[in-house]
C-alpha positions as CSV (number, residue, x, y, z in Angstrom):
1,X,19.0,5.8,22.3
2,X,17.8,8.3,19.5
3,X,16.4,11.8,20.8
4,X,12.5,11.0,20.6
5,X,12.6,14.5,18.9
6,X,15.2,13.4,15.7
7,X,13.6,13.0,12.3
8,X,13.8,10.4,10.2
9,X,14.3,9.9,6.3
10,X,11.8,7.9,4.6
11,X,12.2,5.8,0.9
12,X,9.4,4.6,-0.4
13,X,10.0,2.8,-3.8
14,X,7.6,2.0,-6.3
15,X,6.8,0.3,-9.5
16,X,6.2,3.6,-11.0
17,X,7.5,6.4,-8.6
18,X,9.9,7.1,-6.0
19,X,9.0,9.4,-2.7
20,X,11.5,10.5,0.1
21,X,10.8,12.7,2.7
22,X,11.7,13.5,6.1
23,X,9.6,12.8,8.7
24,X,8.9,14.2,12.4
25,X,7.5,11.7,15.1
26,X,4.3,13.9,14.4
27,X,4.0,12.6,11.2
28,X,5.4,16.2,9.3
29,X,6.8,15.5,6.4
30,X,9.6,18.0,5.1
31,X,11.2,18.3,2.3
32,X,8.8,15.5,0.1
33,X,10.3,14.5,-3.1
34,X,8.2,12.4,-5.9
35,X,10.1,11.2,-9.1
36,X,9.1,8.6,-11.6
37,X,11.1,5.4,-10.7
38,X,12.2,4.4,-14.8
39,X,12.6,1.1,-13.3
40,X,13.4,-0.1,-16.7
41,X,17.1,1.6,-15.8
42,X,17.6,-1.4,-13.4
43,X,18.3,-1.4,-9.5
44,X,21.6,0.5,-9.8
45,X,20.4,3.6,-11.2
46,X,17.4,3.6,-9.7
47,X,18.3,3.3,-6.5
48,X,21.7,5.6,-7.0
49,X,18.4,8.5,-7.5
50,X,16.8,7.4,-4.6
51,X,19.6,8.2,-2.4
52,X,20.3,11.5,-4.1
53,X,16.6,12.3,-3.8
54,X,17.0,11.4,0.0
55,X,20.5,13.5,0.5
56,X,18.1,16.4,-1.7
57,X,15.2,15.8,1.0
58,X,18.2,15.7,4.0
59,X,19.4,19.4,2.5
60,X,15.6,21.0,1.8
61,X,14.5,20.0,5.3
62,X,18.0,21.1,7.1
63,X,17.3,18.6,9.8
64,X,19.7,15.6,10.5
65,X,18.2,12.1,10.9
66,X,18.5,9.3,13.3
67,X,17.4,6.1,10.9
68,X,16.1,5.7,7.7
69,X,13.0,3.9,6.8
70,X,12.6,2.0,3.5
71,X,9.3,0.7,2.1
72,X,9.0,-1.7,-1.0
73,X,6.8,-4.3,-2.3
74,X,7.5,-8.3,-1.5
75,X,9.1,-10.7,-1.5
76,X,11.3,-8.9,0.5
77,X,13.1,-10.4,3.6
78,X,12.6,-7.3,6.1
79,X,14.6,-9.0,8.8
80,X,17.8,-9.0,6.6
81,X,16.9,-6.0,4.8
82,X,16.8,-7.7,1.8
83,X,14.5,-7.0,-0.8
84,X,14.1,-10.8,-2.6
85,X,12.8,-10.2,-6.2
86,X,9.3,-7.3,-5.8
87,X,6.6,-7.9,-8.2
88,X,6.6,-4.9,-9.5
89,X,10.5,-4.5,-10.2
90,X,11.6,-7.4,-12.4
91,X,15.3,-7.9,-12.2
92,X,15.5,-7.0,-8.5
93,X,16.9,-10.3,-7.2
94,X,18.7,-10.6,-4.0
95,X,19.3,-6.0,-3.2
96,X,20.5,-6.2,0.1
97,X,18.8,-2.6,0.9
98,X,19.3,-1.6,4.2
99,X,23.2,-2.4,3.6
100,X,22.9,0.1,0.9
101,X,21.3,2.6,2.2
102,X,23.5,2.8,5.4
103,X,25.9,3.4,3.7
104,X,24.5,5.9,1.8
105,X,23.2,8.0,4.7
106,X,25.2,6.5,7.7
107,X,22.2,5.9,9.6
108,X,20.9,2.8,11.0
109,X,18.2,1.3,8.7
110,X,14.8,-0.9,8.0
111,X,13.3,-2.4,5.2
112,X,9.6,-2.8,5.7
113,X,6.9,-4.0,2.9
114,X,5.2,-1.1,1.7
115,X,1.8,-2.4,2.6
116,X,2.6,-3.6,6.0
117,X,4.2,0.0,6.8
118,X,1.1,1.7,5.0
119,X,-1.0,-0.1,7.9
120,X,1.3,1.2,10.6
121,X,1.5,4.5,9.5
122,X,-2.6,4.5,9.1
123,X,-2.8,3.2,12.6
124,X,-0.3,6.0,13.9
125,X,-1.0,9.3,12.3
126,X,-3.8,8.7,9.9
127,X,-7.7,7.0,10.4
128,X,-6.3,4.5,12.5
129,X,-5.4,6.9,15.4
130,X,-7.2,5.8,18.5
131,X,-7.7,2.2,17.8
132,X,-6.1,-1.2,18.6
133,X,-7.2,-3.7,16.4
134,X,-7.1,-2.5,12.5
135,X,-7.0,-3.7,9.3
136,X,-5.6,-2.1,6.2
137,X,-5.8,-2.9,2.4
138,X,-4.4,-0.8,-0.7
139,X,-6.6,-1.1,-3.7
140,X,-4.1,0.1,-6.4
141,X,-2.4,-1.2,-9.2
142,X,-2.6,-4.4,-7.1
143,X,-4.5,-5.1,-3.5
144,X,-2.3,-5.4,-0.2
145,X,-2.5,-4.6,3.2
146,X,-1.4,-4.8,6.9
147,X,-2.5,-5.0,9.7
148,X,-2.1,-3.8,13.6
149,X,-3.7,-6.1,16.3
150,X,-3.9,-5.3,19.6
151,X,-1.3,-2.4,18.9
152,X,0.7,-4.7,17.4
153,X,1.8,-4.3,13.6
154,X,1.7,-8.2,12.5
155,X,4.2,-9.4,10.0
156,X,3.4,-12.9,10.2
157,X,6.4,-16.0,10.4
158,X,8.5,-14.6,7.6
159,X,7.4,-11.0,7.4
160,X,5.3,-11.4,4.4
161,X,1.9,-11.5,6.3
162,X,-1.2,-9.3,4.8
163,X,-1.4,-10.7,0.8
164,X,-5.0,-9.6,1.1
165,X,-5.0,-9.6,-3.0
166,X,-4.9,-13.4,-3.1
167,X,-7.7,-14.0,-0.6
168,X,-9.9,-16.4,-3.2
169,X,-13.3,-14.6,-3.9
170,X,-14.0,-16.4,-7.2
171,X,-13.0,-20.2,-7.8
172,X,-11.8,-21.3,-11.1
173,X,-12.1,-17.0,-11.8
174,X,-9.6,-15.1,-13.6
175,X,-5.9,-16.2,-13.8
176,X,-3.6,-14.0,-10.9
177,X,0.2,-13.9,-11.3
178,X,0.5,-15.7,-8.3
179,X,-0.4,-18.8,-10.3
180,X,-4.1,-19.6,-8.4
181,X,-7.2,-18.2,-10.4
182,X,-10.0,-16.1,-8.5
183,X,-7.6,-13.5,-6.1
184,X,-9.2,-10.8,-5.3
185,X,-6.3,-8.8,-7.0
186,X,-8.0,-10.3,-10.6
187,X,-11.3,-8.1,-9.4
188,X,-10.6,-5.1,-7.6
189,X,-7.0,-3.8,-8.2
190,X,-7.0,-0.9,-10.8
191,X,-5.6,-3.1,-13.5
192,X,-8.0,-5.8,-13.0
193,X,-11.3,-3.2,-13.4
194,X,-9.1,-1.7,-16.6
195,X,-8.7,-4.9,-17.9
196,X,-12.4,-6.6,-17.3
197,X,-13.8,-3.5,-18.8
198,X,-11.8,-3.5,-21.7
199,X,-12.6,-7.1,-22.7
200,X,-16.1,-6.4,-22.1
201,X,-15.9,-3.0,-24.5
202,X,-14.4,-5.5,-27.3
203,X,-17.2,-8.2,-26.5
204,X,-20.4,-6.4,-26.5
205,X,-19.6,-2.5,-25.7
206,X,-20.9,-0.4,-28.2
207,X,-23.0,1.3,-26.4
208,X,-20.6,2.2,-23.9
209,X,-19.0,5.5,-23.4
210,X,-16.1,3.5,-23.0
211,X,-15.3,2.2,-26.4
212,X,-14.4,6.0,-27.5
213,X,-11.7,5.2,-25.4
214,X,-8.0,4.3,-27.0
215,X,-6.9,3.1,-23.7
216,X,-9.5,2.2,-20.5
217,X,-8.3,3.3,-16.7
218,X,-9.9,2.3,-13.6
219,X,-11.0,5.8,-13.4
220,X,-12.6,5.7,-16.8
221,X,-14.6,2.4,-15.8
222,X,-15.7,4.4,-12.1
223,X,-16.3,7.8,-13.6
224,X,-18.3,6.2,-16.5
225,X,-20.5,4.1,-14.3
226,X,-21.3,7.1,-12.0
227,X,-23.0,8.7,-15.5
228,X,-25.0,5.7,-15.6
229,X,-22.9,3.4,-18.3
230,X,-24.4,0.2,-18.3
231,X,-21.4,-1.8,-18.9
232,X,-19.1,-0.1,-16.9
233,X,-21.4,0.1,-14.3
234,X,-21.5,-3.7,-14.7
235,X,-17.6,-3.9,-13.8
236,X,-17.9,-1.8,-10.8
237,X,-20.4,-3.5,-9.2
238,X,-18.5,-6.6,-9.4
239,X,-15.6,-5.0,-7.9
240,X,-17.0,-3.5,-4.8
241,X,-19.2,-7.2,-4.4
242,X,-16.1,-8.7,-4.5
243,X,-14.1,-6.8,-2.3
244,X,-16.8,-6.2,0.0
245,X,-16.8,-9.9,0.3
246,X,-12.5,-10.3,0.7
247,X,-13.4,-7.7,3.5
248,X,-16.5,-9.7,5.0
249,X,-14.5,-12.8,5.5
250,X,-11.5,-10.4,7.2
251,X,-13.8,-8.8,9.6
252,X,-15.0,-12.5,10.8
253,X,-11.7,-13.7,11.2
254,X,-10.1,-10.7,12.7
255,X,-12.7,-8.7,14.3
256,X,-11.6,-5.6,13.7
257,X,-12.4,-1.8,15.1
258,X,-11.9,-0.5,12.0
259,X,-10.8,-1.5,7.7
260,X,-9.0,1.4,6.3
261,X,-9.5,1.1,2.4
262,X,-6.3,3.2,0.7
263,X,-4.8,3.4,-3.0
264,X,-5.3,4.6,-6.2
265,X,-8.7,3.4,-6.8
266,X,-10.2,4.5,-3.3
267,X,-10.0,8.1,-5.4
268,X,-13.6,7.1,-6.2
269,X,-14.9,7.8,-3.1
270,X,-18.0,7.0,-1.5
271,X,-18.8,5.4,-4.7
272,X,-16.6,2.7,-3.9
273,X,-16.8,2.8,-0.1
274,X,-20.8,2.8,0.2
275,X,-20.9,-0.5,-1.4
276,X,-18.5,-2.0,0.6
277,X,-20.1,-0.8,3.5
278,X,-23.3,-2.3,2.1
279,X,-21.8,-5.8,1.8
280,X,-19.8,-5.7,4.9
281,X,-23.3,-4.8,7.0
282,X,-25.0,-7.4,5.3
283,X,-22.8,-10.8,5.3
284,X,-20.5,-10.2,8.4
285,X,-21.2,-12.4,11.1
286,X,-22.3,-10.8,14.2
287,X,-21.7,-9.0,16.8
288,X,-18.4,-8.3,14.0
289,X,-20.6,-6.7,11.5
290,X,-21.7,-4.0,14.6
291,X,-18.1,-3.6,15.5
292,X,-15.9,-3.1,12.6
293,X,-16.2,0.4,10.1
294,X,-15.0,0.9,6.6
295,X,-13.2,4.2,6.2
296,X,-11.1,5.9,3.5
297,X,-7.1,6.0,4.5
298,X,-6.6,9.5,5.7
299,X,-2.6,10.1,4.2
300,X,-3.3,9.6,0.9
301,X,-0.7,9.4,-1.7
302,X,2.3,10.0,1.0
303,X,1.1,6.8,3.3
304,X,4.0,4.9,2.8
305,X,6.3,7.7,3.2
306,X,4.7,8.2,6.7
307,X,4.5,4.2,7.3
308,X,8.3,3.6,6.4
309,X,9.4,6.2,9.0
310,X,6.8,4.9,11.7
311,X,8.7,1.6,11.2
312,X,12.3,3.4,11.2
313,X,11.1,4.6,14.5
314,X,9.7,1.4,16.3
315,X,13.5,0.2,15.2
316,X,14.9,3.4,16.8
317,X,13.5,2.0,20.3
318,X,14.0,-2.2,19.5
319,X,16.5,-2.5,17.3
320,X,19.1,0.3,17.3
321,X,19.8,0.7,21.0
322,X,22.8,3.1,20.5
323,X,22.8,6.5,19.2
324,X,23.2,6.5,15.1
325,X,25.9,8.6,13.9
326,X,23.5,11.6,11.7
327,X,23.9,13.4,9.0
């Protein structure tokens, strides 16, 4: 079995970047690389930059690893280590990854969903530490999540467990990709809050700071309402309604210690995690509502770095029972 003391190189690929590091069963990262992913090149080029950004991350951190941990959005088939056809990477059919990257690197390897390995690495070395049961939802470009019960990262019966974006929060509501109308994903993933505010700026915003604007962000639409714009204040209090709700119905079904709230539009702060708080205190059922907290994630923008290796590890111990040739 692998040295509980041997490193591990982590890929963690992304609609619009790429990050490798290496990372120590503290949770150290050395030798972090980020790179825009140009996944407009296709999976061969892309991913023939991903492995030279890992071999760059191998060199800068002069350690040798034992495994190497991959994280990608679904549909992927994480037992296989094939990555299906990912949302966010059209063209990406059928990339058996761990096949690749093995022989890349020569180390055994895992394919994890990036979400599902953002939870683990939360519960490990982030504001999970100390709990057992937690629940963990990205609030980015779309909404995902994971979650670890009773110590346990779930993956559900094919591995594709924790779509928290397409928990149904409005019926008949705004058309998702996934074909149903009302996800949660239409309402509180940075695109969705872009979009919403956008179409209300051509309907009726005038008087909103935001129609100086030649192209709305989520950030725009949270900074905007924080000065007091009426409109985009609108938008925001819709979103954190109706993800304080997804999480409401989560917490009674789960029971959780703790929601960790991570991604790209958590940036906002307590702006966004007051009201959540607010909604979750109100409408979950108790003794739940007294039990569960809503935190911030505490890794930030390298979460899925750390979550891939924390699954590379787990398969150290369960999956790869002899000692991996390193390099």
């Amino acid at each position: 079995m692998a040295a509980a003391s041997a490193p591990v190189l982590a890929l963690d690929i992304g609609g619009t970047k790429l990050a490798v590091g290496v990372v120590h069963p503290d949770g150290r990262i050395e030798g972090l690389i980020v790179e825009p992913t140009r996944k407009q090149e296709g999976p061969d080029a892309v991913l023939s930059r991903l492995f030279d950004m890992g071999h760059r991350a191998i060199a800068a951190s002069g350690a040798s690893v034992a495994a190497v941990g991959v994280a990608c959005g679904g549909p992927l088939d994480a037992q296989s280590g094939i990555l299906l056809s990912p949302l966010h990477l059209p063209g990406w059919v059928d990339i058996r990854m761990t096949d690749l990257a093995e022989r890349a690197f020569g180390v055994p390897a895992v394919l994890e969903n990036d979400a599902t390995a953002a939870a683990l690495g939360e519960y490990r070395y982030g504001a999970g530490r100390g709990t057992r049961t937690m629940l963990y939802l990205t609030v980015s470009t779309g909404v995902g999540g994971g979650a670890v019960i009773n110590g346990a990262l779930h993956r559900g019966a094919a591995g594709n467990g924790g779509e928290y974006g397409h928990i149904l929060v409005r019926s008949g509501g705004r058309e998702c990709l996934c074909g149903r109308r009302g996800c949660l994903e239409m309402y509180a993933s940075g695109t969705s809050i872009a979009a919403r505010a956008a179409e209300a700026v051509a309907e009726r915003g005038e008087g909103s700071e935001l129609a100086a604007l030649p192209e709305i962000r989520a950030e725009h639409v949270s900074a905007a309402a924080q000065r007091g714009d009426a409109l985009a204040r609108e938008v925001w209090v819709e979103t954190t309604d109706l993800l304080g709700s997804a999480i409401t119905d989560l917490v009674n079904i789960v029971e959780p210690d703790l929601v960790v709230l991570g991604g790209g539009v958590t940036r906002s702060g307590a702006f966004l995690l007051d009201p959540v708080r607010a909604v979750v205190a109100r409408d979950a059922m108790p003794p739940a509502a007294a039990a569960a907290r809503v935190q911030l994630a505490a890794l930030g923008d390298e979460v899925c770095v750390v979550g891939a290796a924390a699954v590379a590890f787990d398969a150290l111990t369960t999956r790869f029972p002899k000692e991996p040739t390193r390099v």
